[in-house]
N, C-alpha and C positions, 0 to 999 in steps of 0.2 A: 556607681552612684554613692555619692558619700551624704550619711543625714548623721544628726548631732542633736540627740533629744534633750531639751533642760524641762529638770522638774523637780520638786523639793526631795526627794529619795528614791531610791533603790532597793528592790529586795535586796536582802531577807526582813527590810523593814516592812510591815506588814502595813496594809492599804489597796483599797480598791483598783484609785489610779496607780497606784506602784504595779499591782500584779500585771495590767491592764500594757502600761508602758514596757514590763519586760517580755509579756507574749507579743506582741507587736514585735518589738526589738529585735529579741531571738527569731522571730517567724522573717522577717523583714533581712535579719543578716545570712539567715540560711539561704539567700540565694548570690549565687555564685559571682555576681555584676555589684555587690551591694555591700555598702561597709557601715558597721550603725555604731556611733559612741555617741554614751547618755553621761551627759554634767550635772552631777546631784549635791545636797550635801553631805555629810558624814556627818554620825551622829555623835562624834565626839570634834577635838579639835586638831586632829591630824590630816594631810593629805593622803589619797589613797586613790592607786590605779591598779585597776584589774582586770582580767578578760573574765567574762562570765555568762556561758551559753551564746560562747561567739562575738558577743557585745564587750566593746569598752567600755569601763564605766569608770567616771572617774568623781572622787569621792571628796570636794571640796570642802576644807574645818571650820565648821558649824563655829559658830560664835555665841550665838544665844538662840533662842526662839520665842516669837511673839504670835500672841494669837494663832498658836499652831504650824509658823511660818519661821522656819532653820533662816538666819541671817548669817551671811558667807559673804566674808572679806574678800574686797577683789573681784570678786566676781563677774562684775564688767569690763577688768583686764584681763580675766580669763576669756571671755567671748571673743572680745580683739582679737586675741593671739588666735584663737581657735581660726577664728575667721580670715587670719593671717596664713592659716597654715604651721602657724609657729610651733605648737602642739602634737599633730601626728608626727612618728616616727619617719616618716619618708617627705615630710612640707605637704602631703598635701590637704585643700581647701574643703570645706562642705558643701556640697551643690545646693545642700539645705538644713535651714534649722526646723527644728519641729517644738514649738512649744506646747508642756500640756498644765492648761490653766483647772483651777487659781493654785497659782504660786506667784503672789504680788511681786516679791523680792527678786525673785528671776525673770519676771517679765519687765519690773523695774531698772533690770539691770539689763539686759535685751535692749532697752529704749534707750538707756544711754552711750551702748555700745555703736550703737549704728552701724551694725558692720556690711549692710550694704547688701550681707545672702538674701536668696529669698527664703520667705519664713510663712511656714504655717502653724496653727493651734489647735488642739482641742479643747473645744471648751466642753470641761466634764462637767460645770453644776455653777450653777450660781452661788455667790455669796449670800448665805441665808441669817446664819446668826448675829455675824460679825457687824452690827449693824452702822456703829460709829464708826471702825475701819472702815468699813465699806464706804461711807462718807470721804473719807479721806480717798478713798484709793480711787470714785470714779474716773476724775481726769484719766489718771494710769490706763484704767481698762477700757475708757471708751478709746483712747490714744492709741492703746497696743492694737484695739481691734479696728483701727484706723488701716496702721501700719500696715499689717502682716498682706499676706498676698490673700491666703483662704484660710475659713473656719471650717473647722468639719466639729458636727456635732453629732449626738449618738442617737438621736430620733428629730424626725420633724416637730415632735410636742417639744422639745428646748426652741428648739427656730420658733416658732410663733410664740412660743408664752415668756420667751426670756425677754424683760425689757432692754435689755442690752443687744442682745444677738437678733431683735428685730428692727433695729436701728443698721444693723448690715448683712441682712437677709440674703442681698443681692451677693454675696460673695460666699456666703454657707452651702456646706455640703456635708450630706447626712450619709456617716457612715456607722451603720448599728456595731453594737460592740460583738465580740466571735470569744468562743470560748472553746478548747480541748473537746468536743464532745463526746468521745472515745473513752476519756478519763469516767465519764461517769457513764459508760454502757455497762447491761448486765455481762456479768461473766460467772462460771461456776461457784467460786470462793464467794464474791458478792450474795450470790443468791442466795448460798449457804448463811451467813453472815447475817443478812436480813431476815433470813426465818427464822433463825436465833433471836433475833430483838423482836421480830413481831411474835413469839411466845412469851414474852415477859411482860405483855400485857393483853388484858382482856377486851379492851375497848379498841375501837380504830385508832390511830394517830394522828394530833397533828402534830407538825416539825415545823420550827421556827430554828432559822442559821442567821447569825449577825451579831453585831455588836448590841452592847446592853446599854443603848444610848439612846436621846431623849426624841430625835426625831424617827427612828424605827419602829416607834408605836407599842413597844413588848405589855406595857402596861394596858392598851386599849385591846388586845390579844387576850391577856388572864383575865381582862374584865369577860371577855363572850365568852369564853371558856366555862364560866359561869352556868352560863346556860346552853354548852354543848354537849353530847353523854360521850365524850371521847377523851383519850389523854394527849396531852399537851407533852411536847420533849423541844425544850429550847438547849440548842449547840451555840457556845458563845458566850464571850462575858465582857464587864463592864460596869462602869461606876454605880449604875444601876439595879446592879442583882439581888442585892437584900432588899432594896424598897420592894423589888418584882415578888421574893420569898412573900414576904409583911403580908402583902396585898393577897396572894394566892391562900393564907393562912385566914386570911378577916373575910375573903371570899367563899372558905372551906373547900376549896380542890385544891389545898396542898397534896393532896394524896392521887392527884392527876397529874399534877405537872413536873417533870423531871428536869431539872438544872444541872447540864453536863460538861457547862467549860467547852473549851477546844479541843478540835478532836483530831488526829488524824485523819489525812486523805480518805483510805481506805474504809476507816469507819466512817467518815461523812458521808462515801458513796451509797455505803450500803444502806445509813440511816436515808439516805434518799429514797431509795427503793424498798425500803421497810414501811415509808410512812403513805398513807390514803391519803392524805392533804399537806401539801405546804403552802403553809402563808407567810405572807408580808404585810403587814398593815403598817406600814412608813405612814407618818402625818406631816410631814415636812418637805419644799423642794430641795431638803439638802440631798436627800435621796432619789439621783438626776434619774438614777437607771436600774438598780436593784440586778445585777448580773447573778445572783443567787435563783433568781427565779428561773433565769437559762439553764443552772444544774439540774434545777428539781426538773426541768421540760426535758434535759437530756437522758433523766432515768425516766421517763415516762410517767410521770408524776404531774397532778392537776394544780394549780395554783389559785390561792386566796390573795390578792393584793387592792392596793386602795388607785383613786383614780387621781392621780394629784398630775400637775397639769407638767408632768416628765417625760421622760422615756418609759417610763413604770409600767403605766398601760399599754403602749408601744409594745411592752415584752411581753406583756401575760394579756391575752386580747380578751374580753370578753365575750360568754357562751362559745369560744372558740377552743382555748389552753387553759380555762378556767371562770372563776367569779372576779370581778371590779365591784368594789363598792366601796363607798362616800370615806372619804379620809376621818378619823378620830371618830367612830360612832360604832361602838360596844354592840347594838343590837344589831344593825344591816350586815354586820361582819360576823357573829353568831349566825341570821340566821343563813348567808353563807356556806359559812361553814357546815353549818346541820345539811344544808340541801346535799350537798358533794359526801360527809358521813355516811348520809343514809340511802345514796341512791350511786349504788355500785357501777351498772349501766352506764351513768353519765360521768363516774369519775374514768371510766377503761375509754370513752370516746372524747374525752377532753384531753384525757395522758396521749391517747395515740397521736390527736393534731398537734399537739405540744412538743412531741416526739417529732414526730416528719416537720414541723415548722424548723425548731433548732437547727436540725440538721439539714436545709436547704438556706438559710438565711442566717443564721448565727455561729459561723465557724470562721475559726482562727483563718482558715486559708481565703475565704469571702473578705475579710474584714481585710487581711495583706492588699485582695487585689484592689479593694474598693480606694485602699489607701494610697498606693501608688496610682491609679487616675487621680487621685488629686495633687501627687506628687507633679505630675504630669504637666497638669494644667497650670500647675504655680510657676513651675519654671518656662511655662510657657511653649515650649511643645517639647516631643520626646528627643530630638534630636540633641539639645544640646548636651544631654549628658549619657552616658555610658548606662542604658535602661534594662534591668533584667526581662 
């Protein structure tokens, strides 16, 4: 079976749905029946084709970019061709495309291609900021989700609360997102590693991982911090970080909160299992699904997130894998926080279900198979193509 992902980038460009589209990819090309090339842009203005973890990818010259969105010439006679067969090295066709939205400009070009495959999308998040594009673009995206055969979306909270994706309900299918969970199991070195970091502080931790951007909440975070007796260690950065300093200084627990950049793998694992609490307080639906919260649940680690009407809660359930509480509000996320600090017991029974949840419902190889049933069903039954 041949699938052809289009989506604005590629690692090594960093991004949620980037890492998202290359463990699919890779997971997807590793079986023996199955052939994956992803149409991205490049982030300069060169063409580029490469194999990379088994995947194709090919890297079409960015022209400019708006509102976050790489605009690539052509790119609706690259579909063609694709679709033609023109492109692989042997003529042959895609049994399927896979788009994964928003990426206007390739779904824009998608629409005008018409090449007749069948096509499915992810829709990883609604358009939240962009509020005048988004004007502009409806047509587009109610059209594309017109078109496409099926929607797979990453919890049942986008299907009901998206007002898009509840307009074609009837064709959505929820396939939660899977994650490595192996990458962040304890091993000796880790554990080593994290008693290291949990001696450089006296209080418990919490750990905040993410960008230092406007809808991840970091600033409604150092505000309960405030009134938590623990220290704070945010991994991560972003246009954000000096306000975040400013604030933690006018608040007085600069001398609690650690501002570490990015980190390597290895040290992210370990800072996972170093830390008593991870939170997420996102206030925004830009943050569809928060897959970080799937790490902290693979090192057995309890989770603070907010309850925003996403996949967010979907991943961190409440009194289950940890605390939900109300989006942007400083105190219900203090006291939160304080309840899991200070009561040992319920953080070891929250990390354990958060632990056995991930690993029966949120792996890379669940997420493969859940994918191909819908491969399945787009094409309309297994027969006609070549099914691993």
């Amino acid at each position: 079976m041949r699938v052809t992902m289009i989506n604005k980038y590629y690692p090594p460009h960093l991004g949620g749905i980037e890492f998202h589209l290359r463990d699919l990819s890779e997971a997807l090309a590793a079986h023996d029946d199955m052939s994956v090339r992803a149409i991205v842009a490049n982030e300069d203005e060169e063409r580029l084709e490469e194999t990379v973890g088994g995947v194709e990818v090919v890297r079409l010259p960015r022209w400019r970019e708006c509102s976050s969105t790489p605009i690539v010439r052509g790119m609706t006679a690259e579909l063609r061709a694709e679709a033609a067969g023109e492109l692989a090295p042997d003529g042959g066709r895609p049994d399927l495309f896979h788009l994964h939205f928003p990426y206007p400009w390739g779904e824009f070009s998608w629409l005008q291609a018409r090449t007749g495959v069948p096509t499915v999308v992810t829709y990883h998040s609604d358009i939240v900021r962009q509020k005048v594009a988004l004007e502009f673009y409806k047509p587009y995206l109610r059209r594309m989700l017109q078109k496409v055969d099926l929607v797979i979306a990453s919890s049942p909270n986008m299907v009901e609360h998206s007002p898009f994706l509840a307009e074609v309900s009837h064709k959505c299918r929820v396939v939660p997102f899977g994650i490595d969970v192996e990458k962040f199991a304890a091993t000796p070195e880790i554990e080593r590693r994290a008693a290291e970091l949990r001696e450089d502080h006296d209080r418990s931790i919490v750990l905040f991982v993410g960008r230092l951007i406007y809808y991840k909440g970091a600033e409604v975070l150092v505000r309960a911090m405030a009134k938590v007796d623990a220290d704070l260690v945010v991994i991560g950065t972003g246009p954000l970080e000096s306000e975040l300093r400013g604030l933690a200084a006018e608040l007085k627990v600069a001398d609690r909160v650690t501002f570490l950049g990015g980190q390597p793998l290895d040290e992210l694992v370990a800072w996972y299992h170093a830390a008593d609490v991870f939170c997420l307080p996102s206030i925004a639906r830009s943050e569809a699904f928060g897959l970080v919260q799937l790490e902290a649940h693979a090192a057995g680690t309890p989770v603070v997130s907010t309850g925003l009407t996403t996949g967010v809660p979907f991943a961190n359930q409440h009194e289950e894998t940890g605390l939900v509480v109300p989006p942007d509000d400083p105190r219900s996320l203090a006291e939160a926080l304080r309840t899991l600090v200070e009561d040992e017991s319920l953080r070891e029974q929250y990390g354990a279900r958060a632990l056995e949840r991930v690993r029966a419902a949120f792996t890379i190889e669940r997420m493969v198979d859940d994918t191909l049933c819908v491969y399945r069903e787009a094409l309309g039954s297994a027969g006609e193509v070549s099914m691993p």
